[in-house]
Backbone as a ProteinNet text record, in pm:
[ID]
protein_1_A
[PRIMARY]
XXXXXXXXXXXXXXXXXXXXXXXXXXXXXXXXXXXXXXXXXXXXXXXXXXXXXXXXXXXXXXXXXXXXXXXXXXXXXXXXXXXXXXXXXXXXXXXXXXXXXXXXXXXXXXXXXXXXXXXXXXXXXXXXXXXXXXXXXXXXXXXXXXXXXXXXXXXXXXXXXXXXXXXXX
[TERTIARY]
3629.5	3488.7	3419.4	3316	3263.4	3111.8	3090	3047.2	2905.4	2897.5	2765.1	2728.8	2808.6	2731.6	2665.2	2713	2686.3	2586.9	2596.6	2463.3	2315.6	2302.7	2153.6	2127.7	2144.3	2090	2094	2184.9	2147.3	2058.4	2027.2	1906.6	1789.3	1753.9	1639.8	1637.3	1722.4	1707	1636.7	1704.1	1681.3	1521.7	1501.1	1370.4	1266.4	1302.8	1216.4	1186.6	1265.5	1256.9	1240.9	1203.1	1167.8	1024.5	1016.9	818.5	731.4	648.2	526	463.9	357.5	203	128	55.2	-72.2	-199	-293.4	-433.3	-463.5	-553.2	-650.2	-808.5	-925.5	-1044.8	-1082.7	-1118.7	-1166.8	-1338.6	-1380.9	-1575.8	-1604.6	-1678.2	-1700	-1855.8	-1929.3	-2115.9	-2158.4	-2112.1	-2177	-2178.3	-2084.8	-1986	-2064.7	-2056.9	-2151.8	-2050.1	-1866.6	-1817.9	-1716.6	-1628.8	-1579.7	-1451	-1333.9	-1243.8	-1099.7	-1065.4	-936.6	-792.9	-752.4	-607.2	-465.8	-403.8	-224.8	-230.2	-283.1	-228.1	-325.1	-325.7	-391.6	-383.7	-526.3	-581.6	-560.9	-465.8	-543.9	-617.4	-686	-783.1	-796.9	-818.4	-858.3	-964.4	-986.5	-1078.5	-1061.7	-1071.4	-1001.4	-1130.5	-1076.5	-1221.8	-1147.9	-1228.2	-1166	-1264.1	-1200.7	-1308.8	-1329.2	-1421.3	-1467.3	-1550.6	-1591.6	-1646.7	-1794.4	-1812.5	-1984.6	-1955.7	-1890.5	-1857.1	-1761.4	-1773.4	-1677.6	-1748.8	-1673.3	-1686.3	-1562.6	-1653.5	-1564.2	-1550.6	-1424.7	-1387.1	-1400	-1396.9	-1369.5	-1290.2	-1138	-1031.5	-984.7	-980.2	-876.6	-744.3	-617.8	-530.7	-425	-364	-255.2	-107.6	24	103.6	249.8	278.1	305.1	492.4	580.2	667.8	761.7	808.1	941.5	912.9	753.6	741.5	650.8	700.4	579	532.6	635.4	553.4	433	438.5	259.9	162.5	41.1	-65.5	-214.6	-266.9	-403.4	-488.8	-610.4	-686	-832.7	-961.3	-1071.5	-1139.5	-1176	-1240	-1417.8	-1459.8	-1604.1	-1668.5	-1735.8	-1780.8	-1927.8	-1976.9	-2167.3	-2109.7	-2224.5	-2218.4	-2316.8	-2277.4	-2334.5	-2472.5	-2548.7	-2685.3	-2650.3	-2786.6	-2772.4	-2728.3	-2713.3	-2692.2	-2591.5	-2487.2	-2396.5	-2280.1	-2242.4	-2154.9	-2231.6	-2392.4	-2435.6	-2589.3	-2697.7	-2844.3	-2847.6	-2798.1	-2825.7	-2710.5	-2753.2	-2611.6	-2456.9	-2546.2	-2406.4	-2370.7	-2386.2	-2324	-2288	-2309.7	-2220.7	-2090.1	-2120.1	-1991.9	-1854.8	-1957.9	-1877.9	-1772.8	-1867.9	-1774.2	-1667.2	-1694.3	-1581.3	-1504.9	-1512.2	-1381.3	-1313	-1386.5	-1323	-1201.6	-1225.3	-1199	-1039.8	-1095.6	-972.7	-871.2	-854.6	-841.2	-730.9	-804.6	-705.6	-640.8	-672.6	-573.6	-462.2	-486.4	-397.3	-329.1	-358.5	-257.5	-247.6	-399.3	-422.8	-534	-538.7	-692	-710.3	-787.5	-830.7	-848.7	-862.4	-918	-1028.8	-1152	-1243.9	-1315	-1378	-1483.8	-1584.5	-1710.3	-1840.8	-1838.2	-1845.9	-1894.5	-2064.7	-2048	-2189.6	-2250.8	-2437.2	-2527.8	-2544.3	-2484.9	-2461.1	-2350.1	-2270.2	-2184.4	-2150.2	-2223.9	-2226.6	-2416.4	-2383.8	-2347.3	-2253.6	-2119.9	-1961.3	-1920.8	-1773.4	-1678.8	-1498.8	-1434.3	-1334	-1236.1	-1115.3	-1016.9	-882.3	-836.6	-634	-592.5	-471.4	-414.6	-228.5	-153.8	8.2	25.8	110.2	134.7	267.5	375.2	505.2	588.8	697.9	751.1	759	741.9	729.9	574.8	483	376.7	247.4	179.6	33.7	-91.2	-188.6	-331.4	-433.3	-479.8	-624.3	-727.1	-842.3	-934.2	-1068.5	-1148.2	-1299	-1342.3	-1485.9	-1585.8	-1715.2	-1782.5	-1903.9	-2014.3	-2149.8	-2194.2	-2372.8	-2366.9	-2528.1	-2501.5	-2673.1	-2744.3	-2689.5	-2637.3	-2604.1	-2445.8	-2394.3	-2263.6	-2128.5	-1988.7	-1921.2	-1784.4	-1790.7	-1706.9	-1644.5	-1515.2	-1376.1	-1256.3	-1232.6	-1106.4	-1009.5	-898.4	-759.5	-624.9	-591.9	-473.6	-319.7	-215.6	-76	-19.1	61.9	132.3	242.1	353	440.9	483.8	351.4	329.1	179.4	151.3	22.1	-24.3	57.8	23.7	15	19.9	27.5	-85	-77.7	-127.8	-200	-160.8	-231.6	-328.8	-295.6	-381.3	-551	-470.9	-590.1	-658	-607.5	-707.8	-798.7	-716.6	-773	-898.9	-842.9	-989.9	-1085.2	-1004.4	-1144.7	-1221.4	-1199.4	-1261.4	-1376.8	-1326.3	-1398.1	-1547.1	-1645.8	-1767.1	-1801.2	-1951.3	-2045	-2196.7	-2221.6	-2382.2	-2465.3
371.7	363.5	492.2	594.1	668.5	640.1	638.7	607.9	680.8	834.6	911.8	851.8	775.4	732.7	557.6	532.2	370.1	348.7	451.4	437.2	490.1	548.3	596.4	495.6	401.8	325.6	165.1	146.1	70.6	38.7	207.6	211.2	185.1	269.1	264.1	66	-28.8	-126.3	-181.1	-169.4	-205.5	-164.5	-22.1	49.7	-20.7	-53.8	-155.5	-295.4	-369.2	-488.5	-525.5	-394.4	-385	-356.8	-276.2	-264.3	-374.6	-403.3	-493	-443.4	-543	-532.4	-497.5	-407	-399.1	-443.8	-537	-568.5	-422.9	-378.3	-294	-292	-291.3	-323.2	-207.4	-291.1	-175	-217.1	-140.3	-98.1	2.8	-46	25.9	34.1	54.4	52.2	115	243.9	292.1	175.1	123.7	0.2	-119.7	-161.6	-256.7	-390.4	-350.3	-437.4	-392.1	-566.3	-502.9	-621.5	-602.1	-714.4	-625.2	-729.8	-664.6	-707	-599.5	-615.6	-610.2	-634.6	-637.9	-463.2	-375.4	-258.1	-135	-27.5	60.9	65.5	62.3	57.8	206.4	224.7	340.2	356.3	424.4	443.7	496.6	426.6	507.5	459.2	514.5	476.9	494.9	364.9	339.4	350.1	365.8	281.3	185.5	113.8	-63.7	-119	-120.1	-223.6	-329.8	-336.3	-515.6	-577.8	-702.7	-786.8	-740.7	-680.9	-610.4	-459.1	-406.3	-271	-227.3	-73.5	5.9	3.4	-6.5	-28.8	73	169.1	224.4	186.2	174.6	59.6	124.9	144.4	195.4	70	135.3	18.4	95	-26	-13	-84.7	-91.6	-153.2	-113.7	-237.6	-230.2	-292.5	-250.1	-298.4	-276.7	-378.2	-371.4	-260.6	-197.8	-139.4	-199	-171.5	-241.4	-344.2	-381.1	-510.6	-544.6	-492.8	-447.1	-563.9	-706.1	-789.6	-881	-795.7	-803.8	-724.3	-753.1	-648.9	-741.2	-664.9	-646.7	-596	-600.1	-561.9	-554.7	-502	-496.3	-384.6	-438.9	-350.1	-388.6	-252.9	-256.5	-174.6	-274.9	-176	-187.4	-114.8	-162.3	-152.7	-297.7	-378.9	-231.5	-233.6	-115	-159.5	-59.3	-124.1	-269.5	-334.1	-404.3	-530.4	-672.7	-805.8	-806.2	-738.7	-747.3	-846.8	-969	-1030.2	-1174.2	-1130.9	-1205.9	-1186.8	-1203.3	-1167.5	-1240.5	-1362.3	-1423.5	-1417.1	-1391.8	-1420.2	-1501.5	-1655.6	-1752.6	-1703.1	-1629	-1605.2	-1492.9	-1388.6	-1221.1	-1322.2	-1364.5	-1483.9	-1568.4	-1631.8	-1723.1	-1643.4	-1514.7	-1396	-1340.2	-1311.9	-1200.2	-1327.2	-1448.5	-1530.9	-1566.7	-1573.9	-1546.3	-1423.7	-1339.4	-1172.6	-1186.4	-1260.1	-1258.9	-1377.7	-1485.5	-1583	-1481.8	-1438.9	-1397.1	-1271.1	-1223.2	-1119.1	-1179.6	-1243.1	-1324.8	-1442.2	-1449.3	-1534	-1681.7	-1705.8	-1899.7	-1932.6	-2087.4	-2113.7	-2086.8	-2055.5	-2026.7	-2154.9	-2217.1	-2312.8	-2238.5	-2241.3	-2208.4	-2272.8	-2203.9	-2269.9	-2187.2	-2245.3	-2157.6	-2097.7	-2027.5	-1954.6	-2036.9	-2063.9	-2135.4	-1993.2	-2017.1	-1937.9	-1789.6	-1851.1	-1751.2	-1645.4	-1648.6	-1568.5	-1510	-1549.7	-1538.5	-1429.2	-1478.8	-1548	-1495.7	-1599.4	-1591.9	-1714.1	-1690.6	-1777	-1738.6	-1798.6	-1820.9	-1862.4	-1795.1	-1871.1	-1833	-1895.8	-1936.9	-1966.1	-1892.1	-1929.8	-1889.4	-1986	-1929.4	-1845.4	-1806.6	-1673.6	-1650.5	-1734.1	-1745.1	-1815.8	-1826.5	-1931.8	-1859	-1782.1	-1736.8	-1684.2	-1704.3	-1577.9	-1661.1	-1618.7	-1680.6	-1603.7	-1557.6	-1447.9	-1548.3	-1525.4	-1563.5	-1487.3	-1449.5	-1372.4	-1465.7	-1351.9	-1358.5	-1326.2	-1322.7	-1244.5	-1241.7	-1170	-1167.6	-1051.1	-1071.9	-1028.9	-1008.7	-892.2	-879.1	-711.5	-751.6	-606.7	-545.8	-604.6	-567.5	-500	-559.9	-487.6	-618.8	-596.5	-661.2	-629.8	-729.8	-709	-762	-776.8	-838.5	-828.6	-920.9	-916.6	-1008.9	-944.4	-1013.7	-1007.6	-1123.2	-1091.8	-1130.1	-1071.5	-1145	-1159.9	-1279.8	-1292.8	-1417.4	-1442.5	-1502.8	-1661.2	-1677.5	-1813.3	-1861.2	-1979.2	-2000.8	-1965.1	-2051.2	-2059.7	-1899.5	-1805.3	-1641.5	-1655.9	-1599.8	-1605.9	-1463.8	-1369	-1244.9	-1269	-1355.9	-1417.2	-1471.4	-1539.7	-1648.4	-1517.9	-1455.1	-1307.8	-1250	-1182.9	-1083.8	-1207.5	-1233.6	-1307.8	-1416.7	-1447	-1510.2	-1401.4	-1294.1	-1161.7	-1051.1	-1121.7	-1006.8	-1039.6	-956.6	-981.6	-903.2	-936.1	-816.9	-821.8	-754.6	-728.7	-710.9
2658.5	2625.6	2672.2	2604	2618.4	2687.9	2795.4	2874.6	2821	2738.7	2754	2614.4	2549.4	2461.5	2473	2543.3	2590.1	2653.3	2750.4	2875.5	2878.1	2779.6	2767.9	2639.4	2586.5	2491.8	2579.2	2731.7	2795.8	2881.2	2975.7	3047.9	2984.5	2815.9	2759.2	2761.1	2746.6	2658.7	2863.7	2976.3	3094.4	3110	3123	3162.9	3077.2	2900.3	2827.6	2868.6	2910.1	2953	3113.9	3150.1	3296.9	3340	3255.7	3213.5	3239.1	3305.6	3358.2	3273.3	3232.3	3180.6	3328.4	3313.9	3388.4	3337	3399.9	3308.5	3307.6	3216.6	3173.9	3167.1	3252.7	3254.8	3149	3056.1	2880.8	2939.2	2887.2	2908.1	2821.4	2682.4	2580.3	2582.3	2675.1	2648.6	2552.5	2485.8	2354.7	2246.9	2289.4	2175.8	2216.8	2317.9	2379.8	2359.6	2447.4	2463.4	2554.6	2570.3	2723.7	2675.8	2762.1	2728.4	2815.2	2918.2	2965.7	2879.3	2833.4	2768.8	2886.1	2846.6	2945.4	2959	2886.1	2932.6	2905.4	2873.5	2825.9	2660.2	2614.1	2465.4	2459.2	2292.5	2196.3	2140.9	2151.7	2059.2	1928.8	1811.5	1647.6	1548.7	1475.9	1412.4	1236.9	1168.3	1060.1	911.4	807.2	709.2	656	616.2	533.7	460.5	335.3	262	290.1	285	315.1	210.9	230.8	119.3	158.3	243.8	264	232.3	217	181.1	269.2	255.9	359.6	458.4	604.1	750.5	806.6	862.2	966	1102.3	1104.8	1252.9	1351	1488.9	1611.1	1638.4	1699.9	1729.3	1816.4	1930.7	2058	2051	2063.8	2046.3	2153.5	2188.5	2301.7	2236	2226.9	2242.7	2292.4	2402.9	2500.9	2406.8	2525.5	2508.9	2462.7	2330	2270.7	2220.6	2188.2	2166.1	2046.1	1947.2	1787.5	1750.8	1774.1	1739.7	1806.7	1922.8	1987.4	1999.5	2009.9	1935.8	2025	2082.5	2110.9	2088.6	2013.6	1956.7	1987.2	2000.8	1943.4	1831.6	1721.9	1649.1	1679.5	1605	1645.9	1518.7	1402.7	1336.8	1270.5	1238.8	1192.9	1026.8	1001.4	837.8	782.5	661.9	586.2	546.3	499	467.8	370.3	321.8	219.2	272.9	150.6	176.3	101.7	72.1	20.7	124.3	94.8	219.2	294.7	290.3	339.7	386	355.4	405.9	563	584.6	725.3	804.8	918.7	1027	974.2	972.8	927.3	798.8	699.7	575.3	619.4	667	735.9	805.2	853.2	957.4	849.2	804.3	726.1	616.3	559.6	459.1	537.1	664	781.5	775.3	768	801.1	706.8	563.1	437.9	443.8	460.2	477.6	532.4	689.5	786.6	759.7	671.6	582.6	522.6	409.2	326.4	368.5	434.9	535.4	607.6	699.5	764.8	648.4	579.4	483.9	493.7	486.1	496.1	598.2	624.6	657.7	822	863.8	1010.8	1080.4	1196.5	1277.1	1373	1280.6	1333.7	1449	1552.5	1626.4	1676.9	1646.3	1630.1	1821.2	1831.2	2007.3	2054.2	2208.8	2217.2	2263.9	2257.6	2179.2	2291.6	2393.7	2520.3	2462.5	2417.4	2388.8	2241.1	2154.8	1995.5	1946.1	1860.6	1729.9	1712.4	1687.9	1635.5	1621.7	1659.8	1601	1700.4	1733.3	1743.3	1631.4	1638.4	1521.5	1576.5	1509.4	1543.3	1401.8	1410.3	1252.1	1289.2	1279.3	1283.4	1156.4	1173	1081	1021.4	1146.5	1141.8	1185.8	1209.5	1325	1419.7	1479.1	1637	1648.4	1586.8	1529.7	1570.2	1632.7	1649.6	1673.5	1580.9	1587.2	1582.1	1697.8	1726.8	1812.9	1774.1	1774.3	1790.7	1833.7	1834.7	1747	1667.4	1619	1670.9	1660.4	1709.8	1622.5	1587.6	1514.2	1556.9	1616.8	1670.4	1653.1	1627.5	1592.9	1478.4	1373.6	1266.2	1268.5	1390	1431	1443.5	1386	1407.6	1472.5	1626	1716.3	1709.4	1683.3	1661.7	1739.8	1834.5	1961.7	1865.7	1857.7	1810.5	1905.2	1881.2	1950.6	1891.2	1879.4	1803	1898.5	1942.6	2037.7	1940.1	2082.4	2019.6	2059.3	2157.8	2226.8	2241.9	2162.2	2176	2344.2	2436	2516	2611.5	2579.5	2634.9	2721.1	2879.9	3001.5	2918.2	2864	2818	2702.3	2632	2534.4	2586.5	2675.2	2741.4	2836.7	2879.2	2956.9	2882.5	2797.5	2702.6	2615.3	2561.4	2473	2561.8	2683.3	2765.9	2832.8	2835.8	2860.2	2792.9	2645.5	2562.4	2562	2574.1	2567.1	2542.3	2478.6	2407.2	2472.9	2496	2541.6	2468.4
[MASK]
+++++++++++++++++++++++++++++++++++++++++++++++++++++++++++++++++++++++++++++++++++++++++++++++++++++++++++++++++++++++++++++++++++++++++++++++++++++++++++++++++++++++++

């Protein structure tokens, strides 16, 4: 057995599965949101059509090493002029969950946020057999803040951090 070819594709697989999450205290005040993730967020910034128009996102995203099929998220983006989507709060709301519906690929289990922490919504939707995204929304000042998370256990101790965390000012 060739030992120099064996052993640097074993350490990488050790040093990967040896890696801790560290929480991450995220504080976005230009953004006017905050939410600790398992690790350090990248930062980018995307455009996307939407059913209110194009929205350029500001997105933070974490995912953890070796591990693509988890994903932490907040996007942050302002609704374009106009009532295109929705003239009142609950119809801007009710369209973004349309949106994230047919993105995610079927119906959401919504639950409205109480009035301290909204105007939003909570949702959960499986995705797969190991696969579970559930997110926030939130929608003030004409701005929509969106914490997602993919994980591979409803029950994720990082799940329950990160989105009992996210808040908007």
């Amino acid at each position: 057995m060739n030992l120099r070819k064996v052993l640097p594709p074993v350490c990488a697989v050790l040093v990967l599965g040896c890696v801790r999450d560290k929480p991450y205290a995220f504080d976005q005040p230009n953004l006017q949101v905050r939410a600790t993730f398992p690790g350090e967020p990248r930062q980018a910034q995307y455009p996307e059509d939407t059913p209110f128009g194009p929205i350029l996102w500001y997105s933070f995203a974490y995912t953890p090493p070796g591990r693509m099929d988890l994903n932490y998220r907040v996007d942050v983006g302002n609704l374009p002029p106009g009532t295109r989507g929705g003239d009142t709060t609950p119809a801007a709301l009710a369209t973004f969950q349309g949106f994230l519906a047919k993105r995610l690929g079927g119906t959401l289990e919504r639950t409205d946020l109480p009035p301290a922490r909204g105007p939003g919504f909570s949702y959960r939707i499986r995705t797969g057999a190991k696969s579970w995204v559930e997110g926030i929304v939130v929608l003030k000042r004409g701005r929509l803040h969106h914490a997602q998370a993919t994980v591979d256990r409803a029950d994720d101790p990082n799940l329950t951090t990160f989105l009992g965390s996210f808040a908007v000012d």
